[in-house]
ZATI-620350 format. One record per residue (C-alpha): residue in three letters; x, y, z. Coordinates in steps of 0.05 Angstrom, whole numbers, plus 5000, padded with zeros to 4 digits. Example, Ala and Ser with C-alpha at 12.3 -4.5 7.8 and 13.67 -1.06 7.14 Angstrom:
% residues 2
ala524649105156ser527349795143
% end
This chain:
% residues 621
unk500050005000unk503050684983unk502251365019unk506351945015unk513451724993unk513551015023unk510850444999unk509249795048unk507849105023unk502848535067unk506047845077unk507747575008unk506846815005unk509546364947unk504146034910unk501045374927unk504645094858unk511645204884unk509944574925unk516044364974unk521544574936unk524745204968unk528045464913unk521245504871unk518345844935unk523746394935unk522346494860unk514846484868unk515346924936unk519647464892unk515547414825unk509647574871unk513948164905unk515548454836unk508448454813unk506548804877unk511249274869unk510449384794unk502649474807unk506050144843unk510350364787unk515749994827unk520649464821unk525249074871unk531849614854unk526750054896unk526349714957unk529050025024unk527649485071unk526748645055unk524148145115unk524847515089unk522146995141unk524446145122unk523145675150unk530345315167unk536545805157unk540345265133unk536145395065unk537646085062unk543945975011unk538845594969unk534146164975unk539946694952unk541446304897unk534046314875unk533446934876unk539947134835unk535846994767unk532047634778unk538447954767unk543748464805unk540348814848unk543849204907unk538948934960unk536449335019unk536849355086unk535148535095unk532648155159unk533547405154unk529147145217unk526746385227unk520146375255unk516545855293unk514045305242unk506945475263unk506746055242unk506145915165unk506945125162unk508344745096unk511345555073unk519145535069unk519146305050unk515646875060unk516847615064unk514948365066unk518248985037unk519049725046unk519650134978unk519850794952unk519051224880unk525951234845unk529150954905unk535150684864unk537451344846unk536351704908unk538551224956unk545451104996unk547550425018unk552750395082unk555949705107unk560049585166unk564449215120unk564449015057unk561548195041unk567647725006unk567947024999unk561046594975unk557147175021unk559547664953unk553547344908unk548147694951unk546248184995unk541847735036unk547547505063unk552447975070unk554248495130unk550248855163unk548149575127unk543550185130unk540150475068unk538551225067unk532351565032unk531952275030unk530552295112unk529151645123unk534851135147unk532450395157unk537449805185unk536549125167unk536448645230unk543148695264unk546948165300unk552148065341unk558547665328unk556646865321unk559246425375unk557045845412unk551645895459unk546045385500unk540945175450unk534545235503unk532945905546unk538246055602unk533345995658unk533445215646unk539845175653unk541345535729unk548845315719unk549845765665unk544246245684unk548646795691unk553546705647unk547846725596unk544747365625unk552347655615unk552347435551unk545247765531unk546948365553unk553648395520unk550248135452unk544248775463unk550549265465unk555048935417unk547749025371unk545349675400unk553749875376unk552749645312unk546550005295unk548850655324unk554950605272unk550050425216unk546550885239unk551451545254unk555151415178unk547851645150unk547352265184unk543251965246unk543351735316unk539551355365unk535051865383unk531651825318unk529351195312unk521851145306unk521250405300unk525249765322unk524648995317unk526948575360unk527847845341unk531747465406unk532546635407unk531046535476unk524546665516unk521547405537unk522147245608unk529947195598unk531647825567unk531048325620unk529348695585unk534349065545unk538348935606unk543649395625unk543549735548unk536650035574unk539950415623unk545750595589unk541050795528unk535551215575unk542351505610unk543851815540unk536352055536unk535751515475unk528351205497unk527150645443unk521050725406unk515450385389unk517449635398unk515048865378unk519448435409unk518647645402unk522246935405unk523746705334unk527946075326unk534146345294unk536446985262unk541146935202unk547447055245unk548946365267unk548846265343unk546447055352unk542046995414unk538347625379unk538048165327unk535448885324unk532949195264unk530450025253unk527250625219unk530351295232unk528351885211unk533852505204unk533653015156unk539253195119unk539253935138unk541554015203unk536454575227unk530454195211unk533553615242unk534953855303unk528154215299unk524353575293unk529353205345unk526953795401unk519253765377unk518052985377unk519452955460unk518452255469unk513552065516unk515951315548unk511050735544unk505950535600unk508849885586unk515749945584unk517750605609unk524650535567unk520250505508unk516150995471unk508250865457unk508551155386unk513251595345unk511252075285unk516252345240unk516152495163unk508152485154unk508251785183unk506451485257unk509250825277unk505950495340unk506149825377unk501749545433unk500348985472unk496148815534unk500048815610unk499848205648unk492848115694unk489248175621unk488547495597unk481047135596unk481346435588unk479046045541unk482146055467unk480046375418unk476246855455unk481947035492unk486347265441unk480747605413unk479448005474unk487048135475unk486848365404unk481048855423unk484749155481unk491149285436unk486949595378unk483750095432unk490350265460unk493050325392unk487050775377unk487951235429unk496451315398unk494351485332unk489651925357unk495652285401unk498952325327unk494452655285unk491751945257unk485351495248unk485150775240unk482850945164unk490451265154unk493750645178unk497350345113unk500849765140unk500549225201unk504248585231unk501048235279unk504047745322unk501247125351unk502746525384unk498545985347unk498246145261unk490746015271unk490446555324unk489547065268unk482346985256unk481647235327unk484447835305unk482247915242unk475347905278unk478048465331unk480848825269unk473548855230unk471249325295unk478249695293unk478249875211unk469849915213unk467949985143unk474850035113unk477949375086unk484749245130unk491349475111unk496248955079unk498548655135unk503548175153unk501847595208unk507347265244unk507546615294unk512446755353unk514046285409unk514346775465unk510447475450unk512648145486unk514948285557unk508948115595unk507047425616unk500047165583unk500947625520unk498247255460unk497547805415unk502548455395unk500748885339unk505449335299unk502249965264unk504650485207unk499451025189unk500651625146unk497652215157unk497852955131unk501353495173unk495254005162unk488354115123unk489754115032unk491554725012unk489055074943unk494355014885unk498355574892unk503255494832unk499656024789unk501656734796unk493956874798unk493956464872unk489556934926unk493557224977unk489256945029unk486356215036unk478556155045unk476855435077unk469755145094unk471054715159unk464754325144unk468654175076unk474553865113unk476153195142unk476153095225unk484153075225unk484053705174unk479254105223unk483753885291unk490054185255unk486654805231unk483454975298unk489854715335unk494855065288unk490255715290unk488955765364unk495555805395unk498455755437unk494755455483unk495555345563unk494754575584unk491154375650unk494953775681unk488553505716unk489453005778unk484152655792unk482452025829unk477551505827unk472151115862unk476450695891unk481251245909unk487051105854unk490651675819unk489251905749unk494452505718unk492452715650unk494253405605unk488653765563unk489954385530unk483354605513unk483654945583unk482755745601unk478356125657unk471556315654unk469756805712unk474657115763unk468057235810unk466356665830unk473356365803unk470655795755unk475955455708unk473954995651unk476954485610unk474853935551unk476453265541unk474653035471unk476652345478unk474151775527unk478751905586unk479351695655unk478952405677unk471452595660unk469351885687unk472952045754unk470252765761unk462852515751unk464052015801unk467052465861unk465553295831unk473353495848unk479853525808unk487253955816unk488954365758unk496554305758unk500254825714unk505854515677unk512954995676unk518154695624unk521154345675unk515853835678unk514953935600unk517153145589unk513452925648unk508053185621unk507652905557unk509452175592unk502952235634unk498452275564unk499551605545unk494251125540unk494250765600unk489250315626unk483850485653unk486250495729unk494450465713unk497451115752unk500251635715unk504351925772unk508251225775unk509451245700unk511751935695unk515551865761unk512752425800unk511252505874unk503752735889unk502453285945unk496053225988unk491253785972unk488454216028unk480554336004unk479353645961unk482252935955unk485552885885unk493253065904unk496953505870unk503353405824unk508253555884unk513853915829unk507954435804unk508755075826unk501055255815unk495954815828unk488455005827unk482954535869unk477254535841unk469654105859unk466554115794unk459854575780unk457854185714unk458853835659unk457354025587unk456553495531unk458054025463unk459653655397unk466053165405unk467853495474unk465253415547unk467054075575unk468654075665unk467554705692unk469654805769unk470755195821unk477055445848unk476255275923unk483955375934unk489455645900unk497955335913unk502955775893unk510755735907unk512856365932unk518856315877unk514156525823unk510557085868unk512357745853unk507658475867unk501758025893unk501357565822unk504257005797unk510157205749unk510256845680unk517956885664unk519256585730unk513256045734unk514755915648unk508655615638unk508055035569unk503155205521unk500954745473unk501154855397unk499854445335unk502053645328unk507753525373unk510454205382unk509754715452unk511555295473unk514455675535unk513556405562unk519556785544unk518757475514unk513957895560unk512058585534unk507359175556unk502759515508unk500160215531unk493660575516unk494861125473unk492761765511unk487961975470unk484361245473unk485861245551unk482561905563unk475761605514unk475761055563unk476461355626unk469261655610unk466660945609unk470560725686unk475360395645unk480660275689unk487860625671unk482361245658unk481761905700unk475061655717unk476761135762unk481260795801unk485960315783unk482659765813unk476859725768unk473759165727unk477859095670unk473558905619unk479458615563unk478858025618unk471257845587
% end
């Protein structure tokens, strides 16, 4: 399926006539690949990324060879993974591909070193490499060095336990080193990577995970994004107890780069806090969820179908975060456990896509599924979306100077970036909150301002189903917490899709504060907080607007200065458009002319001769 610049293949399977030879599979799998891509105005010197999943490795020369009658072709970034024989049994080869308009003359192919020997034939099974496009980098599945290592998961063996555990986490570095080299000789580092595979030979349970390379990578502010991580049975290094593979997104020029580096702030995962939810970069948004341990129903297949539900709402509420709809997703892989699993998911998918046939999509067996115990099902999204509402054709000299656009004429994700590129910027409520049951909910919203000074009465809108509205109704009180850009990250961790119950504060590692006039605590670190019992709640298109009153006001006396709260020392975050905020920095004062000061002293303006100072101001309506 194509969208924007990149194009995204489904699974590809070899037809049914290929029967058990491998080598006719590989040429059936690839004829099928290059009709794909042709139907595109494509062919395979396009391709920026190959996954080519057999089912023994020890084919894979047989494979290569196949595939040499379609000619040289200076193959992409390539993972070689063996997956589970359940997962696609009586299929020797399968695979999906990444592609791009005139990739073969804008691309730029980097390898650690260059292949010799029988590996010179083909690319499939030569060194690792990186293939640039324009501002996107993608790395093939990455290795470490091959050596000998125990053929079943370390915690079998407790003799060797730790030695193993050593060795994993000396194999994730020796990877995570590789990929940052592949990586930093096209112009990009860690940080930029806005999706990764992870393909390991051993169980979930043993990894860790990410072991000590977590820490050293969150140390270096490098949070991993958007993730699937499963058991395979081998990856094409030979005695690699796993293998990484990546999309990166840096643009050439350094401004914008660094410009998009500061404006993506990624927010960690409820999951994994070293890993981010979901990533946007380049008109796409990559995503990846599963389901936290405690969800699993019993009973197959209705398990893995409610599994597959509760990922597609949590992946719902990320693309959502992004700009996106399920209608803008253009590619998925979904991971299961049992091959026959899928049509659970298919079935969860039908509700996800509504109307919309699914994306292509590629479905994979896996032994062991994600990091949490009882996970069945892990889905892996790409959506492309547009970074604002169409715009008129401007190329003709005769273009108006000014744009005229009919909302009502617009899409729902063209509308949210008008209004939210339009009204800017604009100061978030961080709104504690707690439950029925007394645990803590900490979400942001931005759609937040005052409504009366007398009574004070504040008001903000949720226009998504959050826990926030559902814990107001049930107990009328909630803290409006006023973010400064020192809690900017924290922020933007606490508006995640959690669970419905999973605490925010935890996640986002912040300390709450009790509050003195209601029970939600305030964030400890904010230097304003506002309680507030609710005075009612407003149902008004996609929004339920929360109005409440101020019964108490916190303020840190560092921000107090002349009996207010000072903005350049409080530096309040205001929200803008996508992914971007702002801070308070320049401050200015704009005087009444005299002439327009001594008009309005006739109405009790204040400022005017006829009143005092301490007047309603009426710019405040």
């Amino acid at each position: 399926m194509t969208a924007g610049e990149l194009v995204f293949t489904g699974r590809i399977v070899p037809d049914r006539t290929a029967g058990e030879d491998v080598a006719a599979q590989a040429r059936s799998a690839f004829s099928r690949l290059t009709v794909a891509l042709a139907e595109c105005g494509l062919n395979l010197e396009d391709l920026l990324r190959l996954r080519l999943f057999v089912g023994d490795l020890d084919d894979l020369s047989a494979i290569e060879r196949a595939i040499d009658s379609f000619g040289p072709v200076e193959w992409p970034a390539v993972s070689v993974i063996e997956p589970p024989t359940d997962s696609a049994a009586g299929v020797a080869v399968t695979l999906d591909a990444v592609a791009a308009h005139d990739a073969r003359q804008r691309r730029r192919v980097v390898r650690l070193s260059e292949p010799d020997g029988d590996e010179a034939h083909s690319g499939l099974g030569g060194q690792p490499r990186s293939v640039r496009l324009g501002s996107w980098v993608f790395v093939g599945a990455t290795a470490a060095a091959a050596e000998a290592v125990p053929a079943s998961s370390p915690s079998d063996h407790p003799g060797v336990a730790d030695s193993a555990t050593r060795r994993i986490d000396e194999e994730s570095r020796e990877v995570f080193a590789h990929i940052a080299e592949l990586l930093r000789a096209q112009g990009a580092e860690l940080c930029d990577v806005v999706s990764v595979g992870g393909w390991l030979t051993f169980p979930m349970r043993d990894y860790g995970p990410l072991g000590d390379v977590r820490e050293a990578l969150v140390a270096e502010d490098h949070l991993l994004p958007a993730s699937a991580a499963v058991q395979v049975s081998r990856v094409r290094s030979d005695g690699a107890l796993l293998a990484f593979e990546a999309i990166a997104f840096a643009p050439e020029d350094r401004i914008e780069r660094e410009r998009w580096r500061a404006a993506s702030l990624p927010a960690p995962s409820p999951l994994a806090p070293y890993y981010v939810s979901a990533r946007s970069a380049g008109g796409y948004v990559f995503t990846c969820g599963e389901v936290p341990a405690g969800t699993a129903r019993a009973g197959r297949p209705a398990r893995v179908q409610t599994q597959a539900e509760e990922v597609y709402a949590r992946l719902r509420s990320h693309l959502v975060t992004h700009g996106a709809t399920p209608a803008d997703v253009i590619h998925q892989t979904v991971f299961v456990r049992r091959s026959r699993d899928h049509r659970a998911v298919a079935e969860a998918g039908r509700t996800f896509y509504g109307a919309d046939a699914p994306p292509p999509t590629t479905l994979l067996g896996a032994a062991d599924i994600g990091f949490h115990p009882g996970c069945d099902v892990e889905i892996e999204l790409v959506a492309a979306v547009a970074v604002g509402p169409p715009m008129p054709d401007d190329s003709s000299m005769d273009a108006p100077d000014a744009l005229e656009l009919d909302p009502a004429a617009l899409s729902e994700r063209e509308r949210y970036f008008l209004l939210t590129s339009v009204i800017v910027p604009r100061p978030i409520a961080w709104v504690s909150t707690l439950d029925g049951g007394g645990r803590r909910n900490l979400a942001p919203y931005s759609y937040f301002n005052a409504c009366s000074a007398t009574p004070p009465i504040v008001h903000f809108t949720s226009t998504t189903s959050r826990d926030s509205i559902a814990n107001v109704r049930a107990t009328g009180e909630f803290v409006v917490n006023i973010v400064s850009d020192d809690l900017a990250k924290a922020m933007r961790v606490s508006s995640a899709a959690l669970h419905s119950g999973e605490d925010e504060f935890e996640v986002a590692g912040l300390e709450a504060a009790p509050s003195l006039t209601v029970s939600p605590p305030r964030v400890a670190r904010a230097k304003v907080a506002l309680e507030c019992r609710l005075r009612q709640l407003l149902e008004m298109g996609e929004g339920t607007i929360v109005f409440g009153d101020v019964l108490h006001v916190h303020v840190e006396r560092s921000v107090w200065r002349d009996g207010q709260v000072d903005p350049t020392l409080l530096r309040p975050v205001g929200r803008l458009s996508g992914l971007h905020y702002t801070t308070v920095s320049d401050v200015y004062s704009l005087e009444l002319p005299d002439d327009v000061r001594r008009r309005a002293g006739d109405y009790g303006i204040r400022g005017g001769p006829a009143g005092p100072a301490d007047q309603a101001d009426p710019s405040r309506s």
